[in-house]
PALUMNU-773776 format. One record per residue: residue in one letter; residue number from 0; x, y, z of N, C-alpha, C, CB in turn. Coordinates in nm, 3 decimals, always signed. Glycine has a CB too. Layout:
N
REC   rest    nr      n_px      n_py      n_pz     ca_px     ca_py     ca_pz      c_px      c_py      c_pz     cb_px     cb_py     cb_pz
REC      A   NUM         X         Y         Z         X         Y         Z         X         Y         Z         X         Y         Z
...
end
This chain:
176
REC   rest    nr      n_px      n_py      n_pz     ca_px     ca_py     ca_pz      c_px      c_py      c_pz     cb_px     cb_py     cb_pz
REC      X     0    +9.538   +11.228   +11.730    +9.550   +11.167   +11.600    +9.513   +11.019   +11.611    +9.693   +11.185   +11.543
REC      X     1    +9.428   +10.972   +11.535    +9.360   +10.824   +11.543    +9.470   +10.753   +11.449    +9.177   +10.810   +11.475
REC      X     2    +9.489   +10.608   +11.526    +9.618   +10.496   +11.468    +9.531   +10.467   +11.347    +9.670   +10.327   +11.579
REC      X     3    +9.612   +10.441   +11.259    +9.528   +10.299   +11.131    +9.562   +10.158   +11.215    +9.636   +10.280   +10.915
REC      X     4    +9.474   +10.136   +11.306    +9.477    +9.993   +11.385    +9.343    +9.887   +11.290    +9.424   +10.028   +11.594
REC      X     5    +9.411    +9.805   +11.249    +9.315    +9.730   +11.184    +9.211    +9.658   +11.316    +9.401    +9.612   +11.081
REC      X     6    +9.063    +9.651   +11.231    +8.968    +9.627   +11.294    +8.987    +9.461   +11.325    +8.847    +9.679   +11.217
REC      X     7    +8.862    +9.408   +11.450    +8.867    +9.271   +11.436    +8.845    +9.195   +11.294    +8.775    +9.227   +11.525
REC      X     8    +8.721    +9.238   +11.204    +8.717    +9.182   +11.127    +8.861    +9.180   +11.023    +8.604    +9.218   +11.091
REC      X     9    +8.848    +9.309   +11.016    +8.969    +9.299   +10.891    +9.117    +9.224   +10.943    +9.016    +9.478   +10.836
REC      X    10    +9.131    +9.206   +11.060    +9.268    +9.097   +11.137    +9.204    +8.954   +11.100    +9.294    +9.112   +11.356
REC      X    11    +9.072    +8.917   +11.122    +9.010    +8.788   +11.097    +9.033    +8.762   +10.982    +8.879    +8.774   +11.118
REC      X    12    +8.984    +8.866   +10.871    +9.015    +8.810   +10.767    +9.136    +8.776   +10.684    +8.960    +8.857   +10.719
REC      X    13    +9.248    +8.849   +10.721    +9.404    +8.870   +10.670    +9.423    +8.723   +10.734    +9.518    +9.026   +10.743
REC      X    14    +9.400    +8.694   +10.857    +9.445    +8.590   +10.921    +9.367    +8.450   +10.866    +9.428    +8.621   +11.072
REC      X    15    +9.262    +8.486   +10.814    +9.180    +8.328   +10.735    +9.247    +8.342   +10.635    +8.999    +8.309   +10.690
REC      X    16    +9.313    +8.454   +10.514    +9.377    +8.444   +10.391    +9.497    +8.363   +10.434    +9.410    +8.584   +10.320
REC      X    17    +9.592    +8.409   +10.511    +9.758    +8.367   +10.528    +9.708    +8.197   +10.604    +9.880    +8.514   +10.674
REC      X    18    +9.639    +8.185   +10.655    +9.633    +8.004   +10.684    +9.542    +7.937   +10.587    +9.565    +7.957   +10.847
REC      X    19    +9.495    +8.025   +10.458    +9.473    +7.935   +10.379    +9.554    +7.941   +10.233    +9.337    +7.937   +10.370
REC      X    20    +9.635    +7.991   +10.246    +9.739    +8.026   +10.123    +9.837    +7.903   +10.077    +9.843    +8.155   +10.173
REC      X    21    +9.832    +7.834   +10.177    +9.978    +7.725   +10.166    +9.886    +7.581   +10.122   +10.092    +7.698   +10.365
REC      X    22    +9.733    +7.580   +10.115    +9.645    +7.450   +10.058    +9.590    +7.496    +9.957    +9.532    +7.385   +10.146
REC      X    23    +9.545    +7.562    +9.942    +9.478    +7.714    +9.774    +9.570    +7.638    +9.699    +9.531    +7.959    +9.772
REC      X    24    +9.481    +7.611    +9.566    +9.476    +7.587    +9.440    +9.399    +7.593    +9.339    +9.497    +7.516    +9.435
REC      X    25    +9.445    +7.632    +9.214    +9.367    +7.684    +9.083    +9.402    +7.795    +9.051    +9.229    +7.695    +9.088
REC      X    26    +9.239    +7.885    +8.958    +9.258    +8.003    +8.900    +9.303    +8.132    +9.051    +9.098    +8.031    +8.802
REC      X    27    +9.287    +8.200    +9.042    +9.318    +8.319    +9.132    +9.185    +8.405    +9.164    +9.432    +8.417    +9.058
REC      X    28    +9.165    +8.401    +9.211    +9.006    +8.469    +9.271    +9.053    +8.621    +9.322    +8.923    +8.361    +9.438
REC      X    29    +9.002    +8.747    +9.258    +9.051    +8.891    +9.333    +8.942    +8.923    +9.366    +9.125    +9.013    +9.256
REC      X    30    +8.913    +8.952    +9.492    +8.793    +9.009    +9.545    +8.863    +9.127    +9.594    +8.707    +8.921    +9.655
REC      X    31    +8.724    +9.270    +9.558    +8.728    +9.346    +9.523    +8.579    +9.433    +9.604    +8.756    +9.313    +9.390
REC      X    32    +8.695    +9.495    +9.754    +8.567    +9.554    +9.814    +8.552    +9.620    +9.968    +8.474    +9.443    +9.809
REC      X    33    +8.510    +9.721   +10.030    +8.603    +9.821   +10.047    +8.535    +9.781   +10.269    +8.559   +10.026    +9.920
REC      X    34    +8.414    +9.681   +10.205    +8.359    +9.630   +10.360    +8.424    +9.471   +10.456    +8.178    +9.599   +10.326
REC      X    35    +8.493    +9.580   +10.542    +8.532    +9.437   +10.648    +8.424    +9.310   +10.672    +8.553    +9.496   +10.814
REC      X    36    +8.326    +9.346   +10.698    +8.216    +9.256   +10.699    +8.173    +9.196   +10.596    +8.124    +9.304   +10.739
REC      X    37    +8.149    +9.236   +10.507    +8.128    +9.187   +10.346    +8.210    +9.047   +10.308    +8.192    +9.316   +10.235
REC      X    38    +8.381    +9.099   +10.339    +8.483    +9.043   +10.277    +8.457    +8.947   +10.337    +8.609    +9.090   +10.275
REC      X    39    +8.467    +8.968   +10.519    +8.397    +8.819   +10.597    +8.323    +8.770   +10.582    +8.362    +8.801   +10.693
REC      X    40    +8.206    +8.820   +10.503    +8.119    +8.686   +10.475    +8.109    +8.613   +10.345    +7.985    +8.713   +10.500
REC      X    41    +8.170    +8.680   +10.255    +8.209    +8.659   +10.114    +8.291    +8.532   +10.162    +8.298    +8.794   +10.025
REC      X    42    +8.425    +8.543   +10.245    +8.529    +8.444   +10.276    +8.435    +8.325   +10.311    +8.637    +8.491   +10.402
REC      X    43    +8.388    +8.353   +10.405    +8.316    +8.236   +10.495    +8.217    +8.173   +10.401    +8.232    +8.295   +10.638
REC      X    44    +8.137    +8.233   +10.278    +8.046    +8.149   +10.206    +8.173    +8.044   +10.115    +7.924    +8.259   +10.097
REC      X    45    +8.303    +8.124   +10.078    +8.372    +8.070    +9.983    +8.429    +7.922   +10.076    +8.491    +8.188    +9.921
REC      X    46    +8.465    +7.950   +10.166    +8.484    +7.844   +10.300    +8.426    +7.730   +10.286    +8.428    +7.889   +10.432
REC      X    47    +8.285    +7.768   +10.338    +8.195    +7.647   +10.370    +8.123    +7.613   +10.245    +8.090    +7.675   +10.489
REC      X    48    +8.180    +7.648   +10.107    +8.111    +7.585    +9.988    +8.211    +7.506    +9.894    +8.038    +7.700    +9.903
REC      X    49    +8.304    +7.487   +10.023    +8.462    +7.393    +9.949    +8.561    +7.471    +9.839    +8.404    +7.240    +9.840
REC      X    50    +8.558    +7.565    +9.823    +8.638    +7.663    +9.692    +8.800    +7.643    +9.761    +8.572    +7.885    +9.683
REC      X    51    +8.857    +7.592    +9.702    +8.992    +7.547    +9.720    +9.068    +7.722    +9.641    +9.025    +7.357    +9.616
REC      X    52    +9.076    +7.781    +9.592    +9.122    +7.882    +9.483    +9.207    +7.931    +9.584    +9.012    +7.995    +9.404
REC      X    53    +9.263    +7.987    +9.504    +9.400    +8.139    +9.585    +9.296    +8.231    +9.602    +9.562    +8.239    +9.455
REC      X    54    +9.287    +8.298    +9.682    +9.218    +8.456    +9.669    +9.297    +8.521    +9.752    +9.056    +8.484    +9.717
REC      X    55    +9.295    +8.639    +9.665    +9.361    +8.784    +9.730    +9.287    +8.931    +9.742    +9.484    +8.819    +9.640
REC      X    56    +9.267    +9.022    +9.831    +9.188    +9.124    +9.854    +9.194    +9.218    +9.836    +9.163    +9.138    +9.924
REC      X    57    +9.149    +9.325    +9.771    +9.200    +9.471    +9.762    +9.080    +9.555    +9.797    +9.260    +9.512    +9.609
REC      X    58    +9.064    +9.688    +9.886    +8.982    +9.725    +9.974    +8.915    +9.786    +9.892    +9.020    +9.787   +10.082
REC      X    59    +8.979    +9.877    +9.743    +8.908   +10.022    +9.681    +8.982   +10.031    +9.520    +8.961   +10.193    +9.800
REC      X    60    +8.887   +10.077    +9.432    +8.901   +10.087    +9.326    +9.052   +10.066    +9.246    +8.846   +10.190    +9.321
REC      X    61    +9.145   +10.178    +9.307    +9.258   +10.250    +9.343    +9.331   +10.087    +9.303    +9.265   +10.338    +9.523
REC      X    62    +9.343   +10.047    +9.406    +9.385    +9.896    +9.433    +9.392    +9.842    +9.367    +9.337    +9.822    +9.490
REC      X    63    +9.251    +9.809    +9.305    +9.213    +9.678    +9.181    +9.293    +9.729    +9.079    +9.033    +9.655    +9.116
REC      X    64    +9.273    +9.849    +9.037    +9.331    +9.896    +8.929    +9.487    +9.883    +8.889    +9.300   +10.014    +8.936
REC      X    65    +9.541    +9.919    +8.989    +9.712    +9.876    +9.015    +9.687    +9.706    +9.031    +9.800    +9.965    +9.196
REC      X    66    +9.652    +9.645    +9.096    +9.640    +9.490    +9.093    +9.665    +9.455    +8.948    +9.489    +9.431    +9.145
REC      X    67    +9.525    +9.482    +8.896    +9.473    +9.428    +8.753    +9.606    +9.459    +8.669    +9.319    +9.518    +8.684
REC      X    68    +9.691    +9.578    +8.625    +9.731    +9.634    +8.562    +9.911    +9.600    +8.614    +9.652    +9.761    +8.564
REC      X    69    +9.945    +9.508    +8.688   +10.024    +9.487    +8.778   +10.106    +9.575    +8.833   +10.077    +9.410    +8.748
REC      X    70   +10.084    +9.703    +8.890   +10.167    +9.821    +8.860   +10.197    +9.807    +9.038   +10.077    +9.986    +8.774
REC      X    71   +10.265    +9.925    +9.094   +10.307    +9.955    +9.238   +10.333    +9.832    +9.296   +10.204   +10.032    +9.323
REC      X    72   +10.274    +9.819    +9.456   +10.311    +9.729    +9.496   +10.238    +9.569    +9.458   +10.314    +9.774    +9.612
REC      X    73   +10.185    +9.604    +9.356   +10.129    +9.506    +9.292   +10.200    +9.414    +9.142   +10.009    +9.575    +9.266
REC      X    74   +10.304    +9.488    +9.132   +10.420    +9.413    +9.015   +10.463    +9.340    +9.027   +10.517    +9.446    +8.973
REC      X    75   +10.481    +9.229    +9.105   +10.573    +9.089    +9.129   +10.408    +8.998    +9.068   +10.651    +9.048    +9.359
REC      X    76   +10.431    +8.954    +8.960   +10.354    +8.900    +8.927   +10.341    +8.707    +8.947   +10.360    +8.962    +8.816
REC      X    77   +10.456    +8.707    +9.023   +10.485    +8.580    +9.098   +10.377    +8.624    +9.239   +10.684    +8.556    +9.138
REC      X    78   +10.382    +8.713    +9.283   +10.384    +8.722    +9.429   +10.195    +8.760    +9.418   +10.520    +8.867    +9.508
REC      X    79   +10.144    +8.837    +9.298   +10.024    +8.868    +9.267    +9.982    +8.875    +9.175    +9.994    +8.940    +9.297
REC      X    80    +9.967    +8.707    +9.139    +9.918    +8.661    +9.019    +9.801    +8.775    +8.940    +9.854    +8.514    +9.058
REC      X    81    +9.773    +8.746    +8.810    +9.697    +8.785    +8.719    +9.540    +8.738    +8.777    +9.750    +8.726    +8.581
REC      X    82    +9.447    +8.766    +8.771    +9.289    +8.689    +8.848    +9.240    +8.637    +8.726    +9.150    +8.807    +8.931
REC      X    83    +9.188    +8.520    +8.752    +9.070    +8.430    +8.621    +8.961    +8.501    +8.632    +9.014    +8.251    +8.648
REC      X    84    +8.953    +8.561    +8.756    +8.788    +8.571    +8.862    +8.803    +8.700    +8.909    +8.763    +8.452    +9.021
REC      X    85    +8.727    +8.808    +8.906    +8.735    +8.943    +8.932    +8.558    +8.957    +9.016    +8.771    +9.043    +8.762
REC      X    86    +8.592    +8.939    +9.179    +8.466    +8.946    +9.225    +8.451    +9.102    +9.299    +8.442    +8.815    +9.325
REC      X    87    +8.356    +9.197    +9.231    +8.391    +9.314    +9.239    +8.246    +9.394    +9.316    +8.440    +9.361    +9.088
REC      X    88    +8.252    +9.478    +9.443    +8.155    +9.562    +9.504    +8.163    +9.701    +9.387    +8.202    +9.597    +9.685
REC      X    89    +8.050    +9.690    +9.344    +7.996    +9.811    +9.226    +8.000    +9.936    +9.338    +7.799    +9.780    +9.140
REC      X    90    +7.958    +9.926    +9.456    +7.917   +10.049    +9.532    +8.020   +10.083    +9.650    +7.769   +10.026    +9.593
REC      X    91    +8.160   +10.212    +9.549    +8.279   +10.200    +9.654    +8.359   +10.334    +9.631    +8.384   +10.057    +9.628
REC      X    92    +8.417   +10.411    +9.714    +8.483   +10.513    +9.673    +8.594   +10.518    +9.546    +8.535   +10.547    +9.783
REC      X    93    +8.587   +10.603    +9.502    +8.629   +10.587    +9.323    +8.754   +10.541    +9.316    +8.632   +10.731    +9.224
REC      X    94    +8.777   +10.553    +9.215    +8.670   +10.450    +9.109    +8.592   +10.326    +9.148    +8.752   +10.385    +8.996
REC      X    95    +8.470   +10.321    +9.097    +8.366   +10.258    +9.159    +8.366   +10.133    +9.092    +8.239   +10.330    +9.155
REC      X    96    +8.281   +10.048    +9.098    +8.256    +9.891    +9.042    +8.210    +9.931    +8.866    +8.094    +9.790    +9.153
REC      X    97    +8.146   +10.038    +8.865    +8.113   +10.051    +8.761    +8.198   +10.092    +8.638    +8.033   +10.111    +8.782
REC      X    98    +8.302   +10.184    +8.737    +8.397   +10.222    +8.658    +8.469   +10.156    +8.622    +8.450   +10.293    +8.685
REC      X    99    +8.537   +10.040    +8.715    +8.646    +9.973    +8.659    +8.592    +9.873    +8.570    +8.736    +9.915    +8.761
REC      X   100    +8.466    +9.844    +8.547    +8.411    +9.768    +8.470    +8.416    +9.845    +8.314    +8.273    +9.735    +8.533
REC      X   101    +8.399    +9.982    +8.336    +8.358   +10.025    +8.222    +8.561   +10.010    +8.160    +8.250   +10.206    +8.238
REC      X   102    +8.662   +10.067    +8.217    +8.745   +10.067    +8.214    +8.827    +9.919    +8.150    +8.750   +10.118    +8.319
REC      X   103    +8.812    +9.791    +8.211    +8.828    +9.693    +8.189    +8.792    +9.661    +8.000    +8.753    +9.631    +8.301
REC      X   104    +8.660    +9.754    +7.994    +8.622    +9.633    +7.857    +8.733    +9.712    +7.758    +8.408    +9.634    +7.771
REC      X   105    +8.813    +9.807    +7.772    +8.898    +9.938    +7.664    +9.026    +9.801    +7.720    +8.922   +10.194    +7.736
REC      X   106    +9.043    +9.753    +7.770    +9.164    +9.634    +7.785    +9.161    +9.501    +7.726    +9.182    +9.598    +7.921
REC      X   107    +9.208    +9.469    +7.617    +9.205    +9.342    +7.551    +9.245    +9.233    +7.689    +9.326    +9.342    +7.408
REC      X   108    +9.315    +9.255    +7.752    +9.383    +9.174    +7.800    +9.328    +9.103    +7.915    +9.486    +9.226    +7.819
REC      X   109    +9.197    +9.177    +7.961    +9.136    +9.107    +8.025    +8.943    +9.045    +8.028    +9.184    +9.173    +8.115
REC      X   110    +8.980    +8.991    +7.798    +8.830    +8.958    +7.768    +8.832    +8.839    +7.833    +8.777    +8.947    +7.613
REC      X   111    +8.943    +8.792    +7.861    +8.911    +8.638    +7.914    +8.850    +8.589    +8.096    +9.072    +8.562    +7.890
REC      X   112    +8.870    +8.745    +8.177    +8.877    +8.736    +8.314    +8.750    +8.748    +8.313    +8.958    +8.824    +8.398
REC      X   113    +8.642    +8.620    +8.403    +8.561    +8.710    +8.482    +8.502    +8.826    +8.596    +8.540    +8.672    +8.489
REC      X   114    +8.460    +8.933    +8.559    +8.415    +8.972    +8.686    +8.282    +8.988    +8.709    +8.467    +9.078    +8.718
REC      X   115    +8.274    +8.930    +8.803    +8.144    +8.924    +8.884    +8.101    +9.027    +8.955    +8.144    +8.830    +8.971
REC      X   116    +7.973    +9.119    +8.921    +7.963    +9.266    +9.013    +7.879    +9.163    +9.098    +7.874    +9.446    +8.942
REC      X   117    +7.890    +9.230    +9.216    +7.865    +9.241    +9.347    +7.751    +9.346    +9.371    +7.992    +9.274    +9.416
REC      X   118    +7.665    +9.398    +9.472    +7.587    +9.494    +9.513    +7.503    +9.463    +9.593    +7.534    +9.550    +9.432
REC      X   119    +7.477    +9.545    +9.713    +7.312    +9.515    +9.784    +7.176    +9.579    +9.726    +7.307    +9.576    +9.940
REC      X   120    +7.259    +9.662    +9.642    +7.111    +9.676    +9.567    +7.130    +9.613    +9.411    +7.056    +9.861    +9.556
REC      X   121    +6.966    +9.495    +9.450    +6.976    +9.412    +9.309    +6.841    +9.444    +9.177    +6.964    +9.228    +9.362
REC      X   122    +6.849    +9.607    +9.202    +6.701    +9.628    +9.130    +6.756    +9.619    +9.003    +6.607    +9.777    +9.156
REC      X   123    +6.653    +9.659    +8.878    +6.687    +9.622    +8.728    +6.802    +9.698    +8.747    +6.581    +9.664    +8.592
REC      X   124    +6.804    +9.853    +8.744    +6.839    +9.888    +8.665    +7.012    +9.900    +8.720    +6.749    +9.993    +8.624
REC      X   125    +7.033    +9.890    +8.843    +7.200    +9.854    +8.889    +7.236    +9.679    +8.788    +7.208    +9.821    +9.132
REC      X   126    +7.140    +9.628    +8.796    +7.194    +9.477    +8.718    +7.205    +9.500    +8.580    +7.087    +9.341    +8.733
REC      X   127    +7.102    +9.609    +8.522    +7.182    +9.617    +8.415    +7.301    +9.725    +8.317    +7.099    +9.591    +8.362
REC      X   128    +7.319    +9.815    +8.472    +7.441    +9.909    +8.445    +7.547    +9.808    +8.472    +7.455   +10.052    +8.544
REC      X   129    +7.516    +9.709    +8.573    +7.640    +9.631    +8.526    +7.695    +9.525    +8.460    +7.679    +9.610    +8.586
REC      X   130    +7.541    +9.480    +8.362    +7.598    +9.419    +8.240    +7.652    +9.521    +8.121    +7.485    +9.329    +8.183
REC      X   131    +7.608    +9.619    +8.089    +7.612    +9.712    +8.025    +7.781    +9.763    +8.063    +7.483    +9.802    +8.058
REC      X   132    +7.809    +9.764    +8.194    +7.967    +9.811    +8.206    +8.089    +9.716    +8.181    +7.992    +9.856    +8.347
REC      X   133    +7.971    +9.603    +8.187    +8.117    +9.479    +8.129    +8.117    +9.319    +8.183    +8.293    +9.542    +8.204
REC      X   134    +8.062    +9.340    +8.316    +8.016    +9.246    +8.423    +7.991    +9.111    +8.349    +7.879    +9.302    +8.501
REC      X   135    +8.023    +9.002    +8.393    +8.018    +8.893    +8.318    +7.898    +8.807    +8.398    +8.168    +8.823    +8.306
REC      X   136    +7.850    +8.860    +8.531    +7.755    +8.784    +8.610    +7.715    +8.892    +8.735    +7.829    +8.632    +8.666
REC      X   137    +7.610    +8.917    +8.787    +7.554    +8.943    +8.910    +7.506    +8.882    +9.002    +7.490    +8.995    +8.902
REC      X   138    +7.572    +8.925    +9.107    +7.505    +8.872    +9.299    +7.516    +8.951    +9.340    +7.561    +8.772    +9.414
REC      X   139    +7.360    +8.924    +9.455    +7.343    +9.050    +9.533    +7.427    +9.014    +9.677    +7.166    +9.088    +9.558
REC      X   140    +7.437    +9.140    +9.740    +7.518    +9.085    +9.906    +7.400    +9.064    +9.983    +7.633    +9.215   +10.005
REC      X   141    +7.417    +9.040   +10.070    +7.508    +8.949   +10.106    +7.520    +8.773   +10.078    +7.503    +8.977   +10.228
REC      X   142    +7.630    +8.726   +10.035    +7.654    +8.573    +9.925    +7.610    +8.504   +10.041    +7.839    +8.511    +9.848
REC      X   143    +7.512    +8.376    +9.981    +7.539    +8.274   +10.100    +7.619    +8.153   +10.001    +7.368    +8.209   +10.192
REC      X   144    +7.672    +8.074   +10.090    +7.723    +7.958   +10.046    +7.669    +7.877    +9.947    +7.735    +7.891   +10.135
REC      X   145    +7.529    +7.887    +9.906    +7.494    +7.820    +9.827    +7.517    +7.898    +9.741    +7.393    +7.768    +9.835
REC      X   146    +7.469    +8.047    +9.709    +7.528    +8.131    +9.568    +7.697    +8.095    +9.499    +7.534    +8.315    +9.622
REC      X   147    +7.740    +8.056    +9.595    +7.890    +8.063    +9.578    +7.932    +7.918    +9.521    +7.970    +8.101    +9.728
REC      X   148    +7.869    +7.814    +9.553    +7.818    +7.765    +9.531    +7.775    +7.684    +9.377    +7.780    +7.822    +9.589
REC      X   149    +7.709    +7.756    +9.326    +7.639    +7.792    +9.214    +7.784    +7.878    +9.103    +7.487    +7.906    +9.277
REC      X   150    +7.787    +7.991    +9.164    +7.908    +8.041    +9.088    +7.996    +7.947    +9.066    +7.977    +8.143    +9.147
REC      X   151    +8.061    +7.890    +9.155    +8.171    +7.774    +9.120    +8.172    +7.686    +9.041    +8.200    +7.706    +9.198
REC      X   152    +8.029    +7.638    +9.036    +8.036    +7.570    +8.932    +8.009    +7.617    +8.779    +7.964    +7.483    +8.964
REC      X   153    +7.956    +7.726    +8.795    +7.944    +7.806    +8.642    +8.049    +7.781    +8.659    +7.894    +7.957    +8.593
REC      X   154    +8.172    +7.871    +8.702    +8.292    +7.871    +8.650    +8.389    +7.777    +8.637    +8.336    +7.944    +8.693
REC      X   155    +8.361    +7.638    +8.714    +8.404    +7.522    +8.677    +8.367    +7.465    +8.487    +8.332    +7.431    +8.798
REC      X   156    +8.252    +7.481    +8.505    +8.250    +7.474    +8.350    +8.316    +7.534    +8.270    +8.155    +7.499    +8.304
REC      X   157    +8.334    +7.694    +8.251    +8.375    +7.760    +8.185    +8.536    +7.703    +8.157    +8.343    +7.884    +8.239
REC      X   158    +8.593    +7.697    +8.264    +8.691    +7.714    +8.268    +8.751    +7.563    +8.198    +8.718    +7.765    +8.400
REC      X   159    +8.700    +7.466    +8.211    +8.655    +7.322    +8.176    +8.636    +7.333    +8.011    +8.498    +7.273    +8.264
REC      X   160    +8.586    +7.430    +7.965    +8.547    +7.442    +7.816    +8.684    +7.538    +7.767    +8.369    +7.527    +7.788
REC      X   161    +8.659    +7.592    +7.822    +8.796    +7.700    +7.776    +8.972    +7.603    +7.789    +8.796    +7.871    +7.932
REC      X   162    +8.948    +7.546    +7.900    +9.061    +7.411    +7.926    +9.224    +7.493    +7.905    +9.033    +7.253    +7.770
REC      X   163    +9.194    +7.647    +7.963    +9.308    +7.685    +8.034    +9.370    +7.680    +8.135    +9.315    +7.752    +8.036
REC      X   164    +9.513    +7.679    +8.160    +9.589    +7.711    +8.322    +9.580    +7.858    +8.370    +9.768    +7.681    +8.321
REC      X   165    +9.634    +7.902    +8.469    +9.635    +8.024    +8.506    +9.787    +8.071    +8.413    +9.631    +8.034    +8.685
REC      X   166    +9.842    +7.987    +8.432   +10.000    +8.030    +8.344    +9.955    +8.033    +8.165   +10.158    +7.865    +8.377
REC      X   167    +9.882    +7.958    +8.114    +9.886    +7.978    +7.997    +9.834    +8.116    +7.968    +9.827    +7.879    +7.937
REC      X   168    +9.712    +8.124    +8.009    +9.660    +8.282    +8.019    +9.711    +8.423    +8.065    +9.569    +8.278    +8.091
REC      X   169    +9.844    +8.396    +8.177    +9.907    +8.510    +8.161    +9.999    +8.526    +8.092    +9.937    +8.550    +8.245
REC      X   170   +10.056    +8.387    +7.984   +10.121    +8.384    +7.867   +10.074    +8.500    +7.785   +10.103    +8.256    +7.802
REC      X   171    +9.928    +8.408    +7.741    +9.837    +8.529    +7.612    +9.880    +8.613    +7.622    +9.693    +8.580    +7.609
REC      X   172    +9.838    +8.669    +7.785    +9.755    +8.782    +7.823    +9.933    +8.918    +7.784    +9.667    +8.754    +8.049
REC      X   173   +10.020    +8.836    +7.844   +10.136    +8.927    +7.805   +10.248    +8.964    +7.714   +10.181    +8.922    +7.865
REC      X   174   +10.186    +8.838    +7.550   +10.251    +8.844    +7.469   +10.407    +8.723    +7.447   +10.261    +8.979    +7.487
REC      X   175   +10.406    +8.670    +7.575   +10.510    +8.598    +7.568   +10.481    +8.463    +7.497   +10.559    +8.586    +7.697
end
């Protein structure tokens, strides 16, 4: 019987989240994606392109979905904030990027979140199943630091125009 022994990458990366958790500040960044390697280089562009944010990880559809929806071990909504930023791999055991996209837009509650699909394949017609599913922006994998980069500051603006907190928005978002 084979252990669930986490891989090097996936120890690298748990271990770059927990020593950067206690300087992280801002919106909440959920990345959303089921490759050890990916996540590592996703981290490392977010790294070396100065992104100060919280981010937190969830491997598979399954996940996001309970995340997003704050349900299971995902209900302490102190402990796993609501995301501004939904950075999501379209191509993943189900429910897929596409799905939870399509899923997301039937939720009022999260017109205000971006998510960003993700994919290595950046031909038309995946870019535009995932504007079409809800997707608020596309990048292809693998991110370099300058894409990230670039995103940040879109969403520095946005967020700059919109001139919300993360707390006011999970006010809206929950009626209180």
């Amino acid at each position: 019987m084979k252990e669930n022994v986490p891989s090097f990458l996936e120890r690298r990366n748990a271990d770059w989240l927990a020593g950067r958790s206690s300087v992280a500040s801002g919106h909440l960044v959920l990345i959303v994606d089921d490759s050890d390697s990916d996540i590592f280089f996703l981290l490392r562009a977010f790294a070396s392109s100065g992104v100060k944010n919280p981010i937190q990880v969830v491997r598979n559809g399954a996940e996001a979905m309970d995340y997003l929806r704050g349900e299971g071990k995902f209900a302490d909504r102190e402990k796993f904030a609501l995301p501004c930023i939904v950075i999501l791999d379209l191509h993943m055991p189900h429910p897929n990027g596409i799905e939870i996209l399509k899923w997301k837009k039937t939720r009022p509650e999260f017109r205000k979140v971006l998510f960003v699909a993700l994919s290595n394949f950046d031909n038309t017609r995946s870019v535009s199943e995932a504007y079409e599913a809800g997707a608020s922006t596309f990048l292809s994998k693998p991110l370099q630091a300058e894409d990230v980069r670039n995103l940040v500051h879109s969403f520095d603006e946005y967020w700059l125009r919109k001139s919300q907190s993360a707390d006011t928005l999970l006010a809206e978002v929950s009626g209180k």
